[in-house]
LOVEX-672297 format. One line per 5 residues: their letters; for each residue x, y, z of C-alpha. Coordinates in Angstrom, 3 decimals, decimal comma. Layout:
% LOVEX-672297
A) X Y Z ~ ...;
END
This chain:
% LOVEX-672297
XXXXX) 98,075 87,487 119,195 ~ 100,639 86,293 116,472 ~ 103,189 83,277 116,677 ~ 105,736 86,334 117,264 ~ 103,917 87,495 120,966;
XXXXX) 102,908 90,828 119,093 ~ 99,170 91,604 118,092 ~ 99,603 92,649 114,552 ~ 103,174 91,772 113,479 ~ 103,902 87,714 112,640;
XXXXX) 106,274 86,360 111,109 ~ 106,464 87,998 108,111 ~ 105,093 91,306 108,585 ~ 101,259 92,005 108,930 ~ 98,703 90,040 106,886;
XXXXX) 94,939 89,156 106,836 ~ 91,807 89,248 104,290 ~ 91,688 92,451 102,477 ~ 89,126 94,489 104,020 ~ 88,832 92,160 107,444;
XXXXX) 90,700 93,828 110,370 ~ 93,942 94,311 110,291 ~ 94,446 94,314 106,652 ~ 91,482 97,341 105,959 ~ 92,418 100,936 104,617;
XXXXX) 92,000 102,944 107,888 ~ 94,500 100,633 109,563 ~ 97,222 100,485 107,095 ~ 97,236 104,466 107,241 ~ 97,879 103,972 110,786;
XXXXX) 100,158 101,341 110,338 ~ 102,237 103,801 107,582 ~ 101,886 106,936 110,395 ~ 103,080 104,052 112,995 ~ 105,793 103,234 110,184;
XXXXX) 107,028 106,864 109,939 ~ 107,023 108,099 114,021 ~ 109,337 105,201 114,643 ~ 111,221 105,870 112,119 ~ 111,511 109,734 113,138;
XXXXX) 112,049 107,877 116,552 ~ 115,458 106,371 114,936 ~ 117,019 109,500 113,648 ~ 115,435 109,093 110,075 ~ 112,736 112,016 110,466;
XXXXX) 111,951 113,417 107,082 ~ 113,565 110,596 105,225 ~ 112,422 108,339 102,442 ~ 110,365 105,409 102,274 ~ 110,106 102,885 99,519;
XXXXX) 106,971 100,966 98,613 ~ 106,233 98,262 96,297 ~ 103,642 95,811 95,800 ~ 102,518 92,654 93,654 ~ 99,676 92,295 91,316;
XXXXX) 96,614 92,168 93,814 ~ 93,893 94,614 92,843 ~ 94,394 95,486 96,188 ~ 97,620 96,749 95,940 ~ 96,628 100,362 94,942;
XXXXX) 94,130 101,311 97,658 ~ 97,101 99,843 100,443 ~ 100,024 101,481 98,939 ~ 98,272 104,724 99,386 ~ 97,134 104,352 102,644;
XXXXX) 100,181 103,627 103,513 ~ 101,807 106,283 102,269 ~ 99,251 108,635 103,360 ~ 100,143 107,387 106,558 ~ 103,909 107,763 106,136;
XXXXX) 103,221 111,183 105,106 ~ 100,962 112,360 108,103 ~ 104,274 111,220 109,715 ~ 106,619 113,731 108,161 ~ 107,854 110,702 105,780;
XXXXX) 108,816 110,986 101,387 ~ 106,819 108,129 100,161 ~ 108,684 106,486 96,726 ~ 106,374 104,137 94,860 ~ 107,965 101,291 92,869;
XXXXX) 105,067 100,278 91,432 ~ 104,458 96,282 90,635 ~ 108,351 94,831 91,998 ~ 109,507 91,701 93,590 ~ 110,058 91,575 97,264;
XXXXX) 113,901 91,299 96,618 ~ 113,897 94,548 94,297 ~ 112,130 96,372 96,665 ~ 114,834 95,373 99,176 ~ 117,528 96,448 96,362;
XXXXX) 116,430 100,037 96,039 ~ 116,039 100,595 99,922 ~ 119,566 99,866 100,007 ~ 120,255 101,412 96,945 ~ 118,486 104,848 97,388;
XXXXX) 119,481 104,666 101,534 ~ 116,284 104,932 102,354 ~ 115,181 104,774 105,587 ~ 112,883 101,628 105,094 ~ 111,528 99,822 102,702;
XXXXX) 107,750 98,400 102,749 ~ 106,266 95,627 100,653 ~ 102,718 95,249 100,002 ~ 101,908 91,764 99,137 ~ 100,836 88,255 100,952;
XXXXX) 103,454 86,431 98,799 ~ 102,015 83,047 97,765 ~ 98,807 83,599 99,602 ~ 95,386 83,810 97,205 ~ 94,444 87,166 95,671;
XXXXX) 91,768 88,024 98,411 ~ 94,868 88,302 100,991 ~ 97,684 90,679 101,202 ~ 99,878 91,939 103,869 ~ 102,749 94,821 104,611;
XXXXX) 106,326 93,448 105,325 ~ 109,170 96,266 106,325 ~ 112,420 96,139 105,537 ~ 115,288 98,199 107,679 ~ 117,982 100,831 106,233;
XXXXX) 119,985 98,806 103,823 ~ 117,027 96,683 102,759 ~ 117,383 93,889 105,503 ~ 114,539 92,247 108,086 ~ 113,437 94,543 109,954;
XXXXX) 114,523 94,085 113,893 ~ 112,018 92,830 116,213 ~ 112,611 96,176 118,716 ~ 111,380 97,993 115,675 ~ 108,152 95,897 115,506;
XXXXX) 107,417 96,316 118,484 ~ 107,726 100,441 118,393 ~ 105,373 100,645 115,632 ~ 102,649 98,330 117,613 ~ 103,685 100,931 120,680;
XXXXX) 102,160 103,853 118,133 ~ 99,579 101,747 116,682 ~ 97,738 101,519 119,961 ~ 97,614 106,049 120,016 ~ 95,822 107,788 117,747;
XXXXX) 97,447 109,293 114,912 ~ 98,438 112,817 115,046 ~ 99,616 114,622 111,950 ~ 102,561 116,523 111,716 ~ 102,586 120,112 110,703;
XXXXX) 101,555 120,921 106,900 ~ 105,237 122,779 106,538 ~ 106,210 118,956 107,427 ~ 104,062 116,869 105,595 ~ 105,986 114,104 103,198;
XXXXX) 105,627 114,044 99,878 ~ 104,844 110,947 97,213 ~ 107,158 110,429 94,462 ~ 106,938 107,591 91,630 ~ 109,922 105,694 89,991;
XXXXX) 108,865 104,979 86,584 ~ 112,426 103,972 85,963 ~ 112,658 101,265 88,506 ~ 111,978 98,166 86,742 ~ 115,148 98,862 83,739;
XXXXX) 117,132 99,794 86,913 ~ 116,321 96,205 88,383 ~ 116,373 94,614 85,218 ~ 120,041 95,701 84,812 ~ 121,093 94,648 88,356;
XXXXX) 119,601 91,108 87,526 ~ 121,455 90,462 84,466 ~ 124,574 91,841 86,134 ~ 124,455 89,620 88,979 ~ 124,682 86,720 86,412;
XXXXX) 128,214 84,748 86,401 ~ 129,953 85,669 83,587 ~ 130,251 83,118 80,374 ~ 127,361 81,197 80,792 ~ 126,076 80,349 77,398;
XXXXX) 122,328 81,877 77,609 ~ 121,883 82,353 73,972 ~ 121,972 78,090 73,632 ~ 119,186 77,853 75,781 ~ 115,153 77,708 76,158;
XXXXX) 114,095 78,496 79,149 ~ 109,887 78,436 80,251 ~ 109,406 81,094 82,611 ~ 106,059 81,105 85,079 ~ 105,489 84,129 86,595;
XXXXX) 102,553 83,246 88,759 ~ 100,824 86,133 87,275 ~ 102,873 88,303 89,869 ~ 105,285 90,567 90,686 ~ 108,023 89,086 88,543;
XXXXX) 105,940 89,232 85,407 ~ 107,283 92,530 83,697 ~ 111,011 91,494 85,195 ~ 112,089 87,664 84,779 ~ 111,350 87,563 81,452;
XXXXX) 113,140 90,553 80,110 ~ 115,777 89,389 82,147 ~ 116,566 86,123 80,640 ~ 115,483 87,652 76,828 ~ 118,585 90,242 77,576;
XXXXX) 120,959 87,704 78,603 ~ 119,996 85,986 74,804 ~ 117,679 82,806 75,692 ~ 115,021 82,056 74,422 ~ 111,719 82,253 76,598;
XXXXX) 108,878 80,808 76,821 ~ 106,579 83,167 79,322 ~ 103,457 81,296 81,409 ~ 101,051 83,333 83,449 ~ 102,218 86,795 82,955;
XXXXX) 99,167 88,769 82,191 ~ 97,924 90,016 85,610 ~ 94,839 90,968 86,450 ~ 94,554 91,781 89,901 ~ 92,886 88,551 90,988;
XXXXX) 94,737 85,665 89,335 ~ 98,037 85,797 91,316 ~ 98,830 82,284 92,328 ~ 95,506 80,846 90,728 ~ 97,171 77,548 89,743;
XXXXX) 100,590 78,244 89,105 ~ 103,998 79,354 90,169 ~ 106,461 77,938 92,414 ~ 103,465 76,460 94,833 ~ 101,897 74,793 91,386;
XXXXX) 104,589 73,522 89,368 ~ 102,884 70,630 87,231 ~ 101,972 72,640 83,924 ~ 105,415 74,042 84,282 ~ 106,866 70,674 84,140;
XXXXX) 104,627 69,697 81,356 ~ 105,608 72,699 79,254 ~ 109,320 72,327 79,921 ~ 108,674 68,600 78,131 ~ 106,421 69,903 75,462;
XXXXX) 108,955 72,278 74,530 ~ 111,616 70,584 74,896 ~ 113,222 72,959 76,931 ~ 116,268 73,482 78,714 ~ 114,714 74,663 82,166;
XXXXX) 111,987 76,055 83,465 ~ 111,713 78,180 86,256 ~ 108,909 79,352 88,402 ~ 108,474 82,379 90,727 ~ 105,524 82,757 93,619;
XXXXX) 103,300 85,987 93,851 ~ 105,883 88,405 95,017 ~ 109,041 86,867 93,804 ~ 110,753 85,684 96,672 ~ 110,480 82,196 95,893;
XXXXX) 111,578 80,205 93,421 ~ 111,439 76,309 92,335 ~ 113,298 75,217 89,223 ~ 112,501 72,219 86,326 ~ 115,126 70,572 84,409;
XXXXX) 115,136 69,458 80,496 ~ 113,241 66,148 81,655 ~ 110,397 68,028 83,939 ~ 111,664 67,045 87,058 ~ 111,787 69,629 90,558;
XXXXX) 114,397 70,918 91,656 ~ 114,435 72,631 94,796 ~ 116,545 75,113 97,011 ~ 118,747 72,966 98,022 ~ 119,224 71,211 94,556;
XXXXX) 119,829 74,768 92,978 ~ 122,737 75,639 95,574 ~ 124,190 72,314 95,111 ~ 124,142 73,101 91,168 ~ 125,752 76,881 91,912;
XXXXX) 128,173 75,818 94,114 ~ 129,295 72,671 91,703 ~ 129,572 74,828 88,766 ~ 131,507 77,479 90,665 ~ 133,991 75,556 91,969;
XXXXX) 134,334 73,610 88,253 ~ 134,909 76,915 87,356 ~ 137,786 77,237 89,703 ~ 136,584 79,841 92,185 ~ 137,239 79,210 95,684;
XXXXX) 134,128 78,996 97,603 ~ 134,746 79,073 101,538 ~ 131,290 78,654 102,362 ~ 127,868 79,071 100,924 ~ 124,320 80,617 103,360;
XXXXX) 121,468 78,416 103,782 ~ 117,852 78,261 105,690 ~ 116,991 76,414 108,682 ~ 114,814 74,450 105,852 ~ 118,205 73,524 104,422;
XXXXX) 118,154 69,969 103,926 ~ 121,259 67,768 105,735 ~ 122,261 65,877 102,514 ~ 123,175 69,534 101,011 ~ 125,040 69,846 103,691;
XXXXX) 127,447 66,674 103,259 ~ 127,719 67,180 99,899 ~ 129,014 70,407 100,163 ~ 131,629 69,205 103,164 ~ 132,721 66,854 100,228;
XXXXX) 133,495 69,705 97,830 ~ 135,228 71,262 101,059 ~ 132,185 73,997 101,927 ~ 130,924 74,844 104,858 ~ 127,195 75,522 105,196;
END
């Protein structure tokens, strides 16, 4: 039993030890058929599903059991391919799919990996909704009809699509081309993204552990090892440096002198340039990790956390 009261589900979706129960190949396609008949149960039978995954080798045998699974539900299956949790939650809302499902164990080690759902619109999934798919995970599957089986479709286009929202979602008139910036990718899902991301914007970059291979996620870097970040940043005498975990929903930032800066630093920063910039800023959305000092200084700049 999970922290959440629920057998499979915790709090961030399902995860275990690739190839220990719950995180095996037979159960996934369950948990993808479990996926699709409550999502049929919500008014979204025959509707689409997006998938993406990090860089664990085992990312392509669990992306297609789940999709088998979501397609012996009546469910369209659209594989991303490698994409960052937050893309993935991007095109579900994008493409109005009916969910979106991410295979990865985020900063976990390689051996791990998990499958976290996101809702219509690409938001957490509600806990009513967990608890539906654990209702069908304890029957057996039953397949639908073949005139109603889903079907699997690939974006190859997906990463240029995100790519462009990225750079779009940048404040306009900051001076990128001035700038060095190291980028760590963890060897994850951000690898084929950040990068091109900040080269388009007209920095130069400095890429660290972006060449995947399927077992070196996390190995001593990203956001959860910083220190050859911060050494490299000094080395090269860079501006910044910035460093993603496995599945790029975290993030931890270095400044020209190799020092951390955290979440709460990095809003602080945001919100101080903004409002430099004259933009009125009523309030800004933190975490319950949200430290209380960000908090006061943003009451002094008149913005409510």
């Amino acid at each position: 039993m999970s922290e959440t009261g629920r057998k499979y589900f915790g709090t961030d979706g399902v995860r275990g030890k690739v190839g220990v129960a719950p995180m095996t190949p037979d159960f996934v396609m369950h948990l993808g058929w479990a996926i699709g008949k409550m999502l049929s149960d919500s008014g979204f039978a025959g509707d689409k599903v997006i998938i993406g995954k990090d860089t664990r080798i085992s990312g392509y045998m669990l992306e297609n059991a789940i999709a088998a699974g979501l397609s012996a539900a009546g469910m369209d299956a659209h594989l991303l391919g490698v994409m960052p949790t937050p893309g993935i939650a991007y095109f579900t809302r994008t493409f109005h799919a009916a969910a979106g499902i991410v295979v990865s164990a985020s900063h976990n080690v390689y051996s791990d990996n998990g499958i976290k759902v996101f809702a219509r619109g690409g938001i957490k999934l509600p806990d009513a909704a967990e608890q539906e798919i654990e209702r069908y995970l304890e029957l057996p599957m039953k397949v639908v009809e073949s005139a109603q089986l889903g079907k699997l479709y690939r974006i190859p286009e997906a990463r240029g699509r995100y790519i462009e929202f990225c750079k779009n979602a940048v404040m306009l008139g900051l001076p990128f081309e001035r700038l060095k910036i190291v980028v760590d990718c963890a060897n994850g899902a951000t690898y084929p993204i950040a990068p091109e991301v900040f080269r388009e914007l007209g920095a130069q970059v400095i890429v660290m552990n972006a060449e995947p291979n399927g077992c070196n996620i996390n190995a001593g870097a990203g956001s959860t090892a910083p220190e050859s970040l911060q050494r490299r940043v000094r080395d090269e005498q860079a501006d910044a440096g910035i460093a993603f975990d496995g599945d790029g929903d975290r993030v931890v930032m270095v400044d020209r002198n190799g020092r951390l800066r955290d979440g709460d630093a990095i809003l602080y920063i945001i919100a101080k340039y903004r409002a430099f910039k004259g933009e009125q800023l009523n309030n800004i959305v933190g975490t319950k990790m949200t430290n209380l000092g960000l908090e006061r200084a943003l009451n002094n700049m008149g913005i409510v956390l």
